[in-house]
N, C-alpha and C positions, 0 to 999 in steps of 0.2 A: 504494500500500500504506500502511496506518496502521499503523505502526511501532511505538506503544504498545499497540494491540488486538493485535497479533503477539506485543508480548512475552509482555505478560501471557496469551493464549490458550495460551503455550508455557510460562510459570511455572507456571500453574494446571495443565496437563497432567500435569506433572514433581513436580508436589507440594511445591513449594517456595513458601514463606512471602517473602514481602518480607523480614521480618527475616533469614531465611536467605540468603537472595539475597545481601542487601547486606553479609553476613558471611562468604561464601564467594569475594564479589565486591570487594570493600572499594571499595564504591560504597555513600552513602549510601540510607539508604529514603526519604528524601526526593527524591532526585533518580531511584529508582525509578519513586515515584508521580507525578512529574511527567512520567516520558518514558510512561507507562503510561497518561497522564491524555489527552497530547496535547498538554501544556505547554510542552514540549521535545521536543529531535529527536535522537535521538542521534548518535555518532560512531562510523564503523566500529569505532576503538578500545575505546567503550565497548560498545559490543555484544559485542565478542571478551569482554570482562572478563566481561559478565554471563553469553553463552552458555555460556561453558566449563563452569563448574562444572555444568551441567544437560547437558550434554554433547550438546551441540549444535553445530552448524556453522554458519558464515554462510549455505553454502548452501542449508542445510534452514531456516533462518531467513526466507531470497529466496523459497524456492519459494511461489508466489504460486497452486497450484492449491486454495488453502483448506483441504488435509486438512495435518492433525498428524502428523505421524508419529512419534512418540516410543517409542524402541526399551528394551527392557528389560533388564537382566543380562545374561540368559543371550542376547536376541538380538544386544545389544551382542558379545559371548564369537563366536558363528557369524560374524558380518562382521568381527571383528578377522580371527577364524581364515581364513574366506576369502581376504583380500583379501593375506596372506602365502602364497598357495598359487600353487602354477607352475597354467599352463594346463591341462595335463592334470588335473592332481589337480581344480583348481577345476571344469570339467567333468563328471568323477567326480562329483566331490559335490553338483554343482543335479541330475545324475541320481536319486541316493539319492535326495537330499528329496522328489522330484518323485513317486519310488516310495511312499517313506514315505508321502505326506502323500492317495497313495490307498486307503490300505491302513485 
């Protein structure tokens, strides 16, 4: 995996600027555009610093199947809400959607 093509595929996704980045991130833009460039490699550490604010995970960072998946608001709002729900209820609820989303 190239580490800097990931970042940046993921900054650019999320609509964040370098300068943003590195002022959300208190990681210089310098040392953005160098792990972005392929100059540098980064550290778990600093990956956690810069993903967070775009709100991303390591994991979704790892996932190496090449699509992006960058969730929005309101789909961020349904997987919070999910992933606090007991089994039954979460069940319940991929039924609705499943309903809804032939309707």
């Amino acid at each position: 995996m190239e580490y800097g093509k990931r970042l940046k595929q993921l900054r650019e996704a999320k609509e964040f600027s370098i300068y943003r980045l590195s002022k959300d991130s208190d990681i210089s833009q310098g040392h953005i555009s160098d792990l972005e460039n392929g100059k540098n490699q980064p550290t778990i550490e600093t990956l956690k610093k810069l993903l967070t604010p775009m709100g991303i995970t390591l994991s979704e960072f790892f996932n190496e199947d090449g699509e992006v998946t960058v969730l929005n608001d309101r789909e961020k709002e349904i997987v919070t809400s999910f992933r606090t729900m007991n089994d039954e209820n979460a069940s319940l609820y991929l039924l609705l959607g499943k309903a809804l989303s032939k309707s």
